[in-house]
C-alpha positions in Angstrom: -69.9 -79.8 -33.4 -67.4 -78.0 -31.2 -67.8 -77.6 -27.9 -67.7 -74.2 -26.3 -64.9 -73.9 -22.9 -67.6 -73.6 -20.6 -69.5 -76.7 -22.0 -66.0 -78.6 -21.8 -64.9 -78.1 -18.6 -66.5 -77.9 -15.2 -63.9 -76.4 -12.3 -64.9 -77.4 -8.9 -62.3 -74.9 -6.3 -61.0 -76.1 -3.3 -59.6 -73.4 -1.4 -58.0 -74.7 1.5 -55.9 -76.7 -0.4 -55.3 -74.4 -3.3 -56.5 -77.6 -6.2 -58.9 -77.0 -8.5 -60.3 -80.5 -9.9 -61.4 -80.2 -13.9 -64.2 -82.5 -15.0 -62.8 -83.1 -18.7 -63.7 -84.2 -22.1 -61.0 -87.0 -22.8 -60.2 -85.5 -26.4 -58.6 -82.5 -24.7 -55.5 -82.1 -23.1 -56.4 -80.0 -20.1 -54.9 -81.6 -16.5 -58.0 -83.1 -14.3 -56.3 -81.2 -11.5 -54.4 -77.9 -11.4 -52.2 -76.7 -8.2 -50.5 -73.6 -7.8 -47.7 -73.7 -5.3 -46.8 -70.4 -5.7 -49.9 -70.0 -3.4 -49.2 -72.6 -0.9 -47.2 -71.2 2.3 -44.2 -73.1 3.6 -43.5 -76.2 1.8 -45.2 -77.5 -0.8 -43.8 -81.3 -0.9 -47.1 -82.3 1.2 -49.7 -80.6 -0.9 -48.2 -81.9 -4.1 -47.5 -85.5 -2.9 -51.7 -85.2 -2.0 -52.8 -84.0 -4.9 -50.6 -86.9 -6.7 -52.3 -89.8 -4.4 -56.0 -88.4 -5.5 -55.0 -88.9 -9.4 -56.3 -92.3 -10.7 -54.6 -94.2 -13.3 -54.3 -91.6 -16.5 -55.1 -88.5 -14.8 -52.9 -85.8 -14.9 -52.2 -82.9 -12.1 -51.1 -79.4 -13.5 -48.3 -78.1 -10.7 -47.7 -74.1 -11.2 -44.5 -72.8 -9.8 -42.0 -70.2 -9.8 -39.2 -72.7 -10.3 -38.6 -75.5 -12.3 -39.0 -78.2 -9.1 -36.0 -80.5 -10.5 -36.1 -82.6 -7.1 -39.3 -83.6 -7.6 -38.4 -85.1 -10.7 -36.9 -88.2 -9.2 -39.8 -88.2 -6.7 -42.3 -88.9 -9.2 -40.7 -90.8 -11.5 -40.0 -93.2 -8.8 -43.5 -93.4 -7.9 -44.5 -94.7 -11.5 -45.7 -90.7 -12.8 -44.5 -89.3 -15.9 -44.0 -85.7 -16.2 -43.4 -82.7 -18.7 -42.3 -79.4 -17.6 -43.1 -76.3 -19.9 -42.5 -72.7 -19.4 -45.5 -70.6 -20.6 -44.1 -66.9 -19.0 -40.3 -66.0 -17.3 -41.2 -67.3 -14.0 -43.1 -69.9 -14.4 -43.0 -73.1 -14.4 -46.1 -75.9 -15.2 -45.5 -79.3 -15.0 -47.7 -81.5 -16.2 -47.6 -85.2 -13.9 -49.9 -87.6 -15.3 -50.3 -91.2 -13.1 -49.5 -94.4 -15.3 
């Protein structure tokens, strides 16, 4: 029996700090957390290293940007993360950065 979207996710927003955390089935490959930093104003290296600390082992963090954030690459790798980096529209870049 498949699942409808709605029944297979629950959002819950956090405006202030732009991160919306997804309650998820475990068969699906939708991040527990998505943030957007196209949204954030200034720099972004805080929000994103915040959003990181909250994941618990296996989660994942869906970062949205306008570039394809190579420093950070380094940053999170060194930290024991794992990423992939897709480009869904010119523009944009998601990178997926799961913990463990």
């Amino acid at each position: 029996m498949a699942l409808e979207p709605a029944e297979r996710h629950r959002v819950k927003e956090y405006p202030l700090a732009r991160l919306s955390v997804c309650m998820h089935r475990e068969d699906t490959e939708t991040p527990d957390r998505r943030l957007d930093a196209r949204e954030i104003d200034g720099e972004p290296f805080d929000e994103i290293v915040g959003a990181l600390e909250d994941l618990d082992e296996g989660e994942s963090l869906l970062l949205v940007n306008s570039f394809e954030p190579v420093p950070l690459y380094d940053v999170i790798e060194a930290r024991g993360f794992q990423h992939e980096t897709a480009t869904p529209t010119p523009g944009e870049w998601h990178v997926t950065i799961t913990k463990g």
